[in-house]
Kinemage of the C-alpha trace (Angstrom):
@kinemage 1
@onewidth
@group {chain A} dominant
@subgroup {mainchain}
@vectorlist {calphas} color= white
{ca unk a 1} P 12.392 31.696 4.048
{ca unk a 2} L 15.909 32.367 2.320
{ca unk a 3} L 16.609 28.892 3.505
{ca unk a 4} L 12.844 27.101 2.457
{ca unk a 5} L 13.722 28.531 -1.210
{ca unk a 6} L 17.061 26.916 -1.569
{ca unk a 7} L 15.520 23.786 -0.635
{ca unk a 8} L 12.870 23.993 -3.190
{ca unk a 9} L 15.427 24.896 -5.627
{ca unk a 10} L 17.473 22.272 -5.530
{ca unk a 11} L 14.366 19.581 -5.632
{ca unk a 12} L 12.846 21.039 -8.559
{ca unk a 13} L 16.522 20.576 -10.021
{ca unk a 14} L 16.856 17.263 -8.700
{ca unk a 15} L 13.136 16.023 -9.738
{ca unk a 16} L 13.240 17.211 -13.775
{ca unk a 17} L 9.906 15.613 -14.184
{ca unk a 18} L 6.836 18.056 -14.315
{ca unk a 19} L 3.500 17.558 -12.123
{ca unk a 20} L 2.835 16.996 -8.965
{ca unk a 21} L 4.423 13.824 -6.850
{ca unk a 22} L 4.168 10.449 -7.995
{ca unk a 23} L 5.314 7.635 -5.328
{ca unk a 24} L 7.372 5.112 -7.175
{ca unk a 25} L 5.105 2.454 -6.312
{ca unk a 26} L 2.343 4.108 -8.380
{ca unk a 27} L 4.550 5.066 -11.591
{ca unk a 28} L 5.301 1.071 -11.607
{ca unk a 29} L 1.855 -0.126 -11.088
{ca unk a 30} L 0.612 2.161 -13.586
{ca unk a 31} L 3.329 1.676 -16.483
{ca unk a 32} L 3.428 -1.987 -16.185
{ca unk a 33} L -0.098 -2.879 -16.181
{ca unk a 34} L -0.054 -0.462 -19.878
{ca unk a 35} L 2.364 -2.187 -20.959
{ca unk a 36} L 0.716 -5.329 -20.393
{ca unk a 37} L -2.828 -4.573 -21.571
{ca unk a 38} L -1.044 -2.893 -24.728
{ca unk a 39} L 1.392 -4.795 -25.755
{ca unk a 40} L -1.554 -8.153 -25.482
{ca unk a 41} L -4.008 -6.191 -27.116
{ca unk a 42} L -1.791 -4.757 -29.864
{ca unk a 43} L -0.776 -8.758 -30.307
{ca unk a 44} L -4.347 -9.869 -30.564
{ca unk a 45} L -5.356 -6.817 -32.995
{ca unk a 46} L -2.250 -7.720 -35.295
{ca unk a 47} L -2.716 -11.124 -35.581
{ca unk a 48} L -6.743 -10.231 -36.298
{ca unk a 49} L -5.426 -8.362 -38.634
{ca unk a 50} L -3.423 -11.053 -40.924
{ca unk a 51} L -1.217 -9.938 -43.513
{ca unk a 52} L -2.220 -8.215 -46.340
{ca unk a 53} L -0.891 -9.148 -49.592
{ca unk a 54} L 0.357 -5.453 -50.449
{ca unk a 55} L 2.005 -6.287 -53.335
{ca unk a 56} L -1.032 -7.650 -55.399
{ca unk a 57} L -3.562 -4.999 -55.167
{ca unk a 58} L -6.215 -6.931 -56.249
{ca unk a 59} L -5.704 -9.476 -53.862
{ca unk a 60} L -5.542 -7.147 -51.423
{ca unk a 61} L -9.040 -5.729 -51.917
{ca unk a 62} L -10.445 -9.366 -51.736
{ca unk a 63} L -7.770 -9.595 -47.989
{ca unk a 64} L -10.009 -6.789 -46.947
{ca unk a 65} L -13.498 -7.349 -48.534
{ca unk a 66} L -13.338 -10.564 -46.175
{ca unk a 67} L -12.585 -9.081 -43.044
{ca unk a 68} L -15.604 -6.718 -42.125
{ca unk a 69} L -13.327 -5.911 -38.640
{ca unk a 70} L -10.466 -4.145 -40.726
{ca unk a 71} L -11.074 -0.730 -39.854
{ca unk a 72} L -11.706 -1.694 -36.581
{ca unk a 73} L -8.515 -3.319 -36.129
{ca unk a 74} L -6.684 -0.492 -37.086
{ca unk a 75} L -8.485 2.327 -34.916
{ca unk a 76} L -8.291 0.307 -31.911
{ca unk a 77} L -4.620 -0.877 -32.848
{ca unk a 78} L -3.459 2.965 -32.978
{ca unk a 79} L -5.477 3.183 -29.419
{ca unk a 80} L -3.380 0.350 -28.132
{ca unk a 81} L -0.392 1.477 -28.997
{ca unk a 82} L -0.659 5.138 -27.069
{ca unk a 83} L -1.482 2.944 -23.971
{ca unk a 84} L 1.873 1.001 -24.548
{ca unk a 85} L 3.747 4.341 -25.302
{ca unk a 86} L 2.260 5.930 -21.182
{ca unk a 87} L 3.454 2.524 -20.383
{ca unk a 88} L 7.332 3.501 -21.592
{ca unk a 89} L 6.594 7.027 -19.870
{ca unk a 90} L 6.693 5.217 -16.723
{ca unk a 91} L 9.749 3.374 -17.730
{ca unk a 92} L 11.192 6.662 -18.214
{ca unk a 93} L 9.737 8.035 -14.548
{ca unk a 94} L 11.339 4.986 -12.945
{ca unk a 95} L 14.972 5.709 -14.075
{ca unk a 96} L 17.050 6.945 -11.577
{ca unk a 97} L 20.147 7.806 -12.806
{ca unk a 98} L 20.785 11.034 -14.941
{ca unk a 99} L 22.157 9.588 -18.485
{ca unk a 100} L 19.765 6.673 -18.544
{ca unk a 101} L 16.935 8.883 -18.302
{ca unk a 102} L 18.184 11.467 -20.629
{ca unk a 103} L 18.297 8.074 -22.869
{ca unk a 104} L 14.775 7.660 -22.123
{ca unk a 105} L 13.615 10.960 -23.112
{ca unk a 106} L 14.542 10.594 -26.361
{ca unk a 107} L 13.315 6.900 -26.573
{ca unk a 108} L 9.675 8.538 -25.442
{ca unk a 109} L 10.609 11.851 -28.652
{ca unk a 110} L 10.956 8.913 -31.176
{ca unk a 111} L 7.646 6.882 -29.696
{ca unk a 112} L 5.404 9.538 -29.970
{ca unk a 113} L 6.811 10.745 -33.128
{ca unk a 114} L 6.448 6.822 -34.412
{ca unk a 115} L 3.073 6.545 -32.906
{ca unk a 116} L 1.638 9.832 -34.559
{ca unk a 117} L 2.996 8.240 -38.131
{ca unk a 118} L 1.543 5.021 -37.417
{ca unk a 119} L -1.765 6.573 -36.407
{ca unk a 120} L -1.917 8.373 -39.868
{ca unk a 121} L -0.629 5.497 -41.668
{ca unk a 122} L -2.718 3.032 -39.935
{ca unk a 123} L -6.638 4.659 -39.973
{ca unk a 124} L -5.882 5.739 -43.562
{ca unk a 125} L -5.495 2.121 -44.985
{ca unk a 126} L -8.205 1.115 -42.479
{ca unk a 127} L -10.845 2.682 -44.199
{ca unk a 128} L -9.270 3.630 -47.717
{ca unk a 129} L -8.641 -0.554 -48.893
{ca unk a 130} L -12.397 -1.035 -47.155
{ca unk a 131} L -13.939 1.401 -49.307
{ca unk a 132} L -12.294 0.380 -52.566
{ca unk a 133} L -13.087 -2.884 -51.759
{ca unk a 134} L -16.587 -2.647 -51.712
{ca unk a 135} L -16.963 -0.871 -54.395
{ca unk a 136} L -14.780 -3.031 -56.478
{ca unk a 137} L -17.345 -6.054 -55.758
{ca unk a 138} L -20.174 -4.086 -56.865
{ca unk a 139} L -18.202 -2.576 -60.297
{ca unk a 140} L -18.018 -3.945 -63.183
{ca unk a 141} L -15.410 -5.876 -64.491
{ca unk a 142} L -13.895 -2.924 -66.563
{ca unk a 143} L -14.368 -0.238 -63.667
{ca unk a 144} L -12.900 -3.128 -61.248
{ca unk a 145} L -9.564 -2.706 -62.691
{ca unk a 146} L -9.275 1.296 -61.924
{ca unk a 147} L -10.123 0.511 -58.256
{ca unk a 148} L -7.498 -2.130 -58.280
{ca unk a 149} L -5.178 0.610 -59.249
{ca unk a 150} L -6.408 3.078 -56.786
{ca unk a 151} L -5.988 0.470 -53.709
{ca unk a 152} L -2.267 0.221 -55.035
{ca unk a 153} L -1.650 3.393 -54.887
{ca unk a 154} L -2.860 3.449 -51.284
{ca unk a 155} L -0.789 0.385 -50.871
{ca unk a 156} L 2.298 2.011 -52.079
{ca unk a 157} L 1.490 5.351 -50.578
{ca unk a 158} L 1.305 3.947 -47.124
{ca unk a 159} L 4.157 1.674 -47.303
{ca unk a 160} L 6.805 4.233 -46.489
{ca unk a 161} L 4.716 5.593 -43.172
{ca unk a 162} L 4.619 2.260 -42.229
{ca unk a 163} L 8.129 1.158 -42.418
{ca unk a 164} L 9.039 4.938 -40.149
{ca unk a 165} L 6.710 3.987 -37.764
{ca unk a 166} L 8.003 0.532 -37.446
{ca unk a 167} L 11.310 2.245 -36.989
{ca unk a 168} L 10.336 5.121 -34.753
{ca unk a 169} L 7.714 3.699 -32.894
{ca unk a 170} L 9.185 0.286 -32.035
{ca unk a 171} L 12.792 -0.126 -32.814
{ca unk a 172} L 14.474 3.314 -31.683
{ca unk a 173} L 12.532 2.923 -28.629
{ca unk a 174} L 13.557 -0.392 -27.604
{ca unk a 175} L 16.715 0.365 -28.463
{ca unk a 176} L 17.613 3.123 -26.661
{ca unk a 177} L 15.231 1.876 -23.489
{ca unk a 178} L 17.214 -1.170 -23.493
{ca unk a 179} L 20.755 1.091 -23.410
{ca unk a 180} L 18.821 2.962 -20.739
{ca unk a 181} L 18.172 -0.336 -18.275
{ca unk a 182} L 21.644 -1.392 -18.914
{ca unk a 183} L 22.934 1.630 -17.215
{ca unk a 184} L 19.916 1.731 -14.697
{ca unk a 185} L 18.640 -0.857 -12.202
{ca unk a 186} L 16.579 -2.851 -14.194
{ca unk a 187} L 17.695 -6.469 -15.206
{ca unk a 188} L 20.654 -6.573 -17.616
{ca unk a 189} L 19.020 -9.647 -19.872
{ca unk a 190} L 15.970 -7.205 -20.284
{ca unk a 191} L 18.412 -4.213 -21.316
{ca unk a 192} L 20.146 -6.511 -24.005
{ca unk a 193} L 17.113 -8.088 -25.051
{ca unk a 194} L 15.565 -4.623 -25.487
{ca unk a 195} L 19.026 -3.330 -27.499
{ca unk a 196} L 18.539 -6.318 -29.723
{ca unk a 197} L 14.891 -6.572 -30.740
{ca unk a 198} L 15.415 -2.883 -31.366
{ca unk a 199} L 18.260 -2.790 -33.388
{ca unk a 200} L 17.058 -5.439 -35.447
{ca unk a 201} L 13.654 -4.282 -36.021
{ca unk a 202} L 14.607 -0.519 -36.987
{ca unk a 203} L 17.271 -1.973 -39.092
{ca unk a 204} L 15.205 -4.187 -40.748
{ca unk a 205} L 12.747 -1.473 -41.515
{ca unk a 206} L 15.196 0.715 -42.903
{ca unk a 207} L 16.438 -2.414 -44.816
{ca unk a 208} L 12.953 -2.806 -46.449
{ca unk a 209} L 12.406 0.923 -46.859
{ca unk a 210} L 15.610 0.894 -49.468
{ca unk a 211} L 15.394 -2.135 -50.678
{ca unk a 212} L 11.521 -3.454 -50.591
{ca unk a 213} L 12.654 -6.898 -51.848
{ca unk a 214} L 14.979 -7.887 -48.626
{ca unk a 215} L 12.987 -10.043 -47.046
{ca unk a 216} L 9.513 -11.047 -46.601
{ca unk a 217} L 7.480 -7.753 -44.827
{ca unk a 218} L 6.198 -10.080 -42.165
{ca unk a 219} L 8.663 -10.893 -40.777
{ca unk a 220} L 8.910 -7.313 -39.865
{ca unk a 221} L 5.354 -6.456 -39.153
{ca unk a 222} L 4.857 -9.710 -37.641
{ca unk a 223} L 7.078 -11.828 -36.266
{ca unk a 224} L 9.126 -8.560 -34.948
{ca unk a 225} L 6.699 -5.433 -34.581
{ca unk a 226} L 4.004 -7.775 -33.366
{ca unk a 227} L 5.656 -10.547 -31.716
{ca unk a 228} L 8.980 -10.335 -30.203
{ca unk a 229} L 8.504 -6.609 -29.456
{ca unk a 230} L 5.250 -7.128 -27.855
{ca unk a 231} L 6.601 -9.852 -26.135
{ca unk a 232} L 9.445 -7.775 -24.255
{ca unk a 233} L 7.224 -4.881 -23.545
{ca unk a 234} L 5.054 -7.720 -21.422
{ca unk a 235} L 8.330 -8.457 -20.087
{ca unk a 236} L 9.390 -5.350 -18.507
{ca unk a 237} L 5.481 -4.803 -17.454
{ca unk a 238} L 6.028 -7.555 -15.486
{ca unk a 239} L 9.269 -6.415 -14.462
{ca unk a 240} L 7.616 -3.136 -13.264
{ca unk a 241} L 4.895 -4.805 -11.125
{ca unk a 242} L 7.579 -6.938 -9.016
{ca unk a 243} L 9.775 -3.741 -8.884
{ca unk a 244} L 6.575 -1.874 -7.482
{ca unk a 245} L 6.130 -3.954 -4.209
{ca unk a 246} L 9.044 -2.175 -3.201
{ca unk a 247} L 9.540 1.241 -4.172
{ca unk a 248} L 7.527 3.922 -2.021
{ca unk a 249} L 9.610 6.188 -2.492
{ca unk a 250} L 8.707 9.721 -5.149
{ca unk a 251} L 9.615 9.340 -8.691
């Protein structure tokens, strides 16, 4: 018994996640095909999206009074993204050495930190600009201008939140789960190209969050948050699902 103990011991040491057994086969299946329904449908949802013209808040309300879909977009955005963050808990499960999943654990910390900011951020525009909208076009001219400054407040209240989550829910990930892969078994392009996109985009949004007149904020939001980001989470999902075909082993 003395002996059985022991034993047990030194799995539950060995094994740090919780819950019961997961074959490794399973954890890749699962994580890759998240990352590839999230990362597409986040793509899709962005681009439905468009980009608002934030900095004109009167333009802004016409973006929106023109797209009936806008809240929509944004509830079913924040839904895609928690499917993409369970896909990088499986990137984490899949890690088998000791520093690069240590690396991973705090990629997953600064995800779901990121994702609860963007979630906030996100369904608060979604149906604040809508509502202001609507009841700009029905206003009268000299009550329109008060909800034009309302909807820039929202715009400008939002804009910070926006520019974390960018950061914490997309770049700090990538970044560290591309240092992660580098050390791990995963393809070294992937790891680089995962340390890159990462770096650049949480630079870039802290870039924008001090000085707002960088660059352009699509090429943030985008061409990196909604592109190239999405792009290399479809990457490794793929990744995962070749991996998968042989790995039975427990995670």
């Amino acid at each position: 018994m003395a002996a059985s103990d022991a034993r047990a011991g030194v799995s539950d040491r060995d094994h740090p996640q919780a819950g019961p057994p997961l074959t490794a086969a399973l954890n890749l299946k699962t994580g890759g095909v998240c990352l590839i329904v999230g990362a597409a449908v986040f793509a899709i949802l962005r681009v439905l999206h468009g980009d608002t013209p934030a900095a004109d808040a009167a333009a802004a309300l016409n973006f929106v009074r023109n797209r009936p879909i806008y809240p929509a977009v944004h509830v079913f955005a924040v839904l895609a993204a928690l499917v993409v963050v369970i896909g990088l808990l499986a990137v984490a499960r899949s890690l088998s050495r000791q520093a690069s999943w240590l690396i991973a654990q705090a990629a997953l910390v600064s995800a779901t930190v990121g994702l609860a900011i963007f979630a906030v951020e996100s369904t608060s525009e979604g149906l604040a600009l809508p509502a202001l909208a609507s009841a700009a076009a029905h206003a009268d001219p000299s009550q329109r201008v008060e909800f034009v400054r309302v909807a820039h407040a929202v715009v400008a209240a939002t804009h910070g939140p926006s520019l974390a989550a960018m950061a914490l829910m997309i770049g700090v990930p990538l970044l560290l789960l591309g240092i992660a892969m580098v050390l791990d078994v995963y393809p070294i392009w992937l790891g680089w190209a995962g340390v890159v996109i990462g770096g650049t985009t949480a630079l870039a949004a802290v870039g924008l969050f001090l000085l707002p007149s960088l660059f352009p904020g699509f090429l943030l939001y985008g061409v990196l948050g909604s592109v190239i980001a999405q792009l290399w989470l479809l990457a490794t999902g793929i990744v995962m699902l070749r991996r998968s075909r042989g790995a039975p082993g427990e995670v």
